[in-house]
MARBA-3410 file (N, C-alpha, C, O; in Angstrom, 1 decimal):
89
-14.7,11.6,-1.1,-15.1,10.5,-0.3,-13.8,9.7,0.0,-12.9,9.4,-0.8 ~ -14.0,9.4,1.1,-12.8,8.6,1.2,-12.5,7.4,2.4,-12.9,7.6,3.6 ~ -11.8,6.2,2.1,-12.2,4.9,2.8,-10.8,4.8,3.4,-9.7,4.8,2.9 ~ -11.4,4.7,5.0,-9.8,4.5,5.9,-9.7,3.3,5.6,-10.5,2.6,5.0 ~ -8.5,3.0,6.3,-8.2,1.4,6.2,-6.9,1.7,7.3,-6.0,2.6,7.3
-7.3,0.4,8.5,-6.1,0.5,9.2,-5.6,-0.9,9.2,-6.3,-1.9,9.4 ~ -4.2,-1.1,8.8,-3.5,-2.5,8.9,-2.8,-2.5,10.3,-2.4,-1.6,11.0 ~ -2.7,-3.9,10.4,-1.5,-4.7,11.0,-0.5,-3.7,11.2,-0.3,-2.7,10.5 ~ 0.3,-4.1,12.4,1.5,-3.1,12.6,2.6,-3.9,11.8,3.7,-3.3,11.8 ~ 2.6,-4.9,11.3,3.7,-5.5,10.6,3.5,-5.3,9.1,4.3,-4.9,8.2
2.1,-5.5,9.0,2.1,-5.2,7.3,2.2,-4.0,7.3,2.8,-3.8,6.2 ~ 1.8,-2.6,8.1,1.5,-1.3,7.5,3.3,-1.0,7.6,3.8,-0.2,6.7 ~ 3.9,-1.5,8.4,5.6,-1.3,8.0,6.2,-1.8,7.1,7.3,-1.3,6.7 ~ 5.4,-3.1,6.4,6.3,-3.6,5.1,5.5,-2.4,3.9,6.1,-1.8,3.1 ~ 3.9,-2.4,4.0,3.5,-2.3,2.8,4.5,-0.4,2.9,4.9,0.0,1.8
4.8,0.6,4.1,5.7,1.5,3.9,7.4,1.5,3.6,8.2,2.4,3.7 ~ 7.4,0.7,3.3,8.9,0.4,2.9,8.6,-0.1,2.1,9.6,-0.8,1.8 ~ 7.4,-0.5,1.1,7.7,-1.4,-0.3,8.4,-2.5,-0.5,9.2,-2.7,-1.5 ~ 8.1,-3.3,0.8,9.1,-4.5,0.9,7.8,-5.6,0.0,6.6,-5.4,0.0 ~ 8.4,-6.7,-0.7,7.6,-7.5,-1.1,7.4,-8.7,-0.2,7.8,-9.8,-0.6
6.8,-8.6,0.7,5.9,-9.7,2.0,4.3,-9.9,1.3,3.5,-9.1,0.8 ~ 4.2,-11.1,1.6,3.0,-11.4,0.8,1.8,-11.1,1.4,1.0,-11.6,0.6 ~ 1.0,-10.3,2.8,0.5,-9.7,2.9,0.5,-8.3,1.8,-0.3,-7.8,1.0 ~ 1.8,-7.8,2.3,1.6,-6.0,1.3,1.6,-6.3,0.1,1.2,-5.5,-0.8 ~ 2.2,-7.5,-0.2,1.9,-7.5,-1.9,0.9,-8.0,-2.6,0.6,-8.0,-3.8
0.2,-8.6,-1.3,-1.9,-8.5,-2.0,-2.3,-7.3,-1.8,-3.1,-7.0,-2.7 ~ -2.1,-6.5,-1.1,-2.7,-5.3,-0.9,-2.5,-4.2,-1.9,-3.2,-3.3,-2.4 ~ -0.7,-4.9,-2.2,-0.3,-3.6,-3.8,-1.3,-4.3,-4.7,-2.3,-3.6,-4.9 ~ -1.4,-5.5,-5.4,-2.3,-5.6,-6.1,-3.7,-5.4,-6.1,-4.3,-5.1,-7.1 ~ -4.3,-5.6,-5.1,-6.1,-5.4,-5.3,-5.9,-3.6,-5.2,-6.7,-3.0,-5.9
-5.1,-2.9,-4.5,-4.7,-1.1,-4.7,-4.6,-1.1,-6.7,-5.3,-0.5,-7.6 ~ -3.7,-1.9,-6.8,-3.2,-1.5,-8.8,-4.4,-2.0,-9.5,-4.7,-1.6,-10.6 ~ -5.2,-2.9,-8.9,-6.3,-3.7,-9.8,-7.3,-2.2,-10.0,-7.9,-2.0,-11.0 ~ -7.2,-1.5,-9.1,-8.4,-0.8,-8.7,-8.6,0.6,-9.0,-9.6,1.3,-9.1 ~ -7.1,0.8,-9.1,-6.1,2.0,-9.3,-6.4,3.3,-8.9,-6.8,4.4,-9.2
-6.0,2.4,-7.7,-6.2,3.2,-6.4,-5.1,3.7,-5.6,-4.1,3.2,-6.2 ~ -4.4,4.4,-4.5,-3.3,5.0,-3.8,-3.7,5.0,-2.7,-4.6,5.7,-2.4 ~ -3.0,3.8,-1.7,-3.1,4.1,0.0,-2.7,5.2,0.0,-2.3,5.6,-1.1 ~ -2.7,6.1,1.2,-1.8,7.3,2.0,-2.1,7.2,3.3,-3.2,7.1,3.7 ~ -1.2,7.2,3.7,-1.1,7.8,5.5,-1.9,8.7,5.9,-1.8,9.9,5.4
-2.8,8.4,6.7,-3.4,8.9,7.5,-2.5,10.2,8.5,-2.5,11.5,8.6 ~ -1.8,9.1,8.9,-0.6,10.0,10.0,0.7,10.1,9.9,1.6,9.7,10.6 ~ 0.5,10.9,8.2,2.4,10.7,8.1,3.5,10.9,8.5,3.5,11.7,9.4 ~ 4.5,10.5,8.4,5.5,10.5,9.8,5.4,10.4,11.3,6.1,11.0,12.1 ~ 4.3,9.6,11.4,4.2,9.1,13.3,4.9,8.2,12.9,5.2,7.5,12.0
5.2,8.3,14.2,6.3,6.9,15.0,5.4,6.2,15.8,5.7,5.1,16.4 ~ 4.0,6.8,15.9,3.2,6.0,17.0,2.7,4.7,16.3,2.0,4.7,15.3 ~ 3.1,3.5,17.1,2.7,2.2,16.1,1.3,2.0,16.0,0.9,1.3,15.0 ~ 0.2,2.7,16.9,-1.6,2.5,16.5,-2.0,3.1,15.2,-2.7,2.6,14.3 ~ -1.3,4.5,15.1,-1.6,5.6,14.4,-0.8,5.7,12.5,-1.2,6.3,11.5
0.1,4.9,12.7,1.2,4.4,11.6,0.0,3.3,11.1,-0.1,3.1,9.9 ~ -0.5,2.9,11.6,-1.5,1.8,11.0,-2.6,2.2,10.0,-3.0,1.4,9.2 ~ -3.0,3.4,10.1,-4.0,3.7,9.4,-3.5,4.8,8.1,-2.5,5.6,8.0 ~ -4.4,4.6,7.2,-4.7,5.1,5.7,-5.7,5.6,5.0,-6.8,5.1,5.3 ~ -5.6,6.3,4.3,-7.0,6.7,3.5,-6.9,6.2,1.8,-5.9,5.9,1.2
-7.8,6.3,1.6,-7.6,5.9,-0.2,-8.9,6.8,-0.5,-10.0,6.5,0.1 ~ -8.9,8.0,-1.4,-9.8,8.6,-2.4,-10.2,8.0,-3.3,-9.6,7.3,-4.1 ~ -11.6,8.3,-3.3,-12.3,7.5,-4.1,-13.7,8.3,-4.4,-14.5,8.8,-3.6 ~ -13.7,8.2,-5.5,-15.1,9.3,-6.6,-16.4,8.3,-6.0,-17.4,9.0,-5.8 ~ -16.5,7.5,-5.9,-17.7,6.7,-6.1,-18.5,6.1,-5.0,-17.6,5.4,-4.4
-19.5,5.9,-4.5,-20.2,4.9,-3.2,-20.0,3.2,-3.4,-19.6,2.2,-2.7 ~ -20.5,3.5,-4.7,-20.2,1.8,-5.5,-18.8,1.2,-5.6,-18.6,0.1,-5.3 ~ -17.6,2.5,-6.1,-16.4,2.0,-5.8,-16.2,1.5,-4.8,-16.0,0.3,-4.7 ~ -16.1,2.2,-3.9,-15.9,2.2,-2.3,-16.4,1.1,-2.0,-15.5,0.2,-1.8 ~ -17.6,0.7,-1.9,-18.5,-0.6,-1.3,-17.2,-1.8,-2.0,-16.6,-2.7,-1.3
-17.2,-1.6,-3.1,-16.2,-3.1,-3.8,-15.0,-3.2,-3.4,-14.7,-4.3,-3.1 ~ -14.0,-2.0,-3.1,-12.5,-1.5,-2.9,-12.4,-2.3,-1.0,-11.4,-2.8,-0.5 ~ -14.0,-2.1,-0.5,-13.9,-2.2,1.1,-14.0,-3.6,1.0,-13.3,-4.3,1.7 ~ -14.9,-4.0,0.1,-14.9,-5.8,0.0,-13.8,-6.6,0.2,-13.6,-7.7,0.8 ~ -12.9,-5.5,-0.9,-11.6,-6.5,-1.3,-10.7,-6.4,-0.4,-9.7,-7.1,-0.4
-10.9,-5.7,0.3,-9.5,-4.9,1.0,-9.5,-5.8,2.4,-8.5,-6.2,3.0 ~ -11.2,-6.1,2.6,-11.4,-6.7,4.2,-10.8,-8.6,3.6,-10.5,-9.5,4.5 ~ -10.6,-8.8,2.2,-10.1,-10.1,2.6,-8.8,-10.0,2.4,-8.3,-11.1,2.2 ~ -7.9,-9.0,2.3,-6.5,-9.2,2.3,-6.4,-9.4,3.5,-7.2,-8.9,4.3 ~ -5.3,-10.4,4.0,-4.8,-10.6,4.9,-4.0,-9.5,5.7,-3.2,-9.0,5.0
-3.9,-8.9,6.9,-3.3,-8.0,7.5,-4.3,-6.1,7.4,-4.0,-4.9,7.7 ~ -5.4,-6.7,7.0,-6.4,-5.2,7.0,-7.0,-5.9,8.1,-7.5,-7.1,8.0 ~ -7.0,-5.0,9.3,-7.7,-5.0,10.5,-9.0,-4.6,10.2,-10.0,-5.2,10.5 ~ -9.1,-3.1,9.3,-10.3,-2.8,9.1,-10.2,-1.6,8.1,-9.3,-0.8,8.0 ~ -11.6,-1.7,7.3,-11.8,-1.2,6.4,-13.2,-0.8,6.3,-14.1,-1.6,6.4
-13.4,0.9,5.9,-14.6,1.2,6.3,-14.8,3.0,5.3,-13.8,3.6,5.1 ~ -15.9,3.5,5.0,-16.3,4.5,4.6,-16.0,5.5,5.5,-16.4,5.3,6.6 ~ -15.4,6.6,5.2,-16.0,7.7,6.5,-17.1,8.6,6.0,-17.4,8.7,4.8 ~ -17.5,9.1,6.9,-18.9,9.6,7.4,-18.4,11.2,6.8,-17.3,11.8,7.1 ~ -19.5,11.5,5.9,-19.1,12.8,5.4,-19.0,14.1,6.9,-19.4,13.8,8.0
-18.4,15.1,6.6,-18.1,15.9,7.6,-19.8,16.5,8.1,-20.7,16.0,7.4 ~ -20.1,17.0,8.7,-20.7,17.8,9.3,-20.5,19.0,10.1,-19.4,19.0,10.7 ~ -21.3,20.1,10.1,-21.6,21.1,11.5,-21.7,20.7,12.5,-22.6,19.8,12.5 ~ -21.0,21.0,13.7,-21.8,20.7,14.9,-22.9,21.2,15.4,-23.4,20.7,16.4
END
């Protein structure tokens, strides 16, 4: 299971460069509280929409639900949300 998350084009460039801006560094902490691992969605794009977005794995519905809580009040998460298990067409 797993919860995208797309940031800000300013934070998703600091929190990838591990710069300490106080946006990405709420974000590292409620991730270490939770111990949890952003990743890129779209690793190595240069496209600034697509550089925005991330996934974080996650075992649980219940985790998820709290991880999406916390994530939607850091500053610089545009949005945060469950994805929809795959399907057949």
């Amino acid at each position: 299971m797993q919860i995208v998350v797309q940031l800000e084009a300013g934070t998703a460039r600091l929190f990838q460069q591990r710069r300490e801006e106080a946006a990405a560094n709420e974000l590292a902490q409620v991730l270490a509280q939770s111990g949890l691992a952003l990743q890129a969605l779209h690793p190595g794009s240069s496209d600034p929409v697509l550089s925005g977005f991330f996934h974080i794995d996650v075992q649980d519905q219940d985790i998820a639900a709290r991880v999406i809580e916390r994530l939607l009040q850091v500053g610089g998460v545009e949005a945060a949300y469950l994805k929809p298990r795959d399907e057949a067409p």
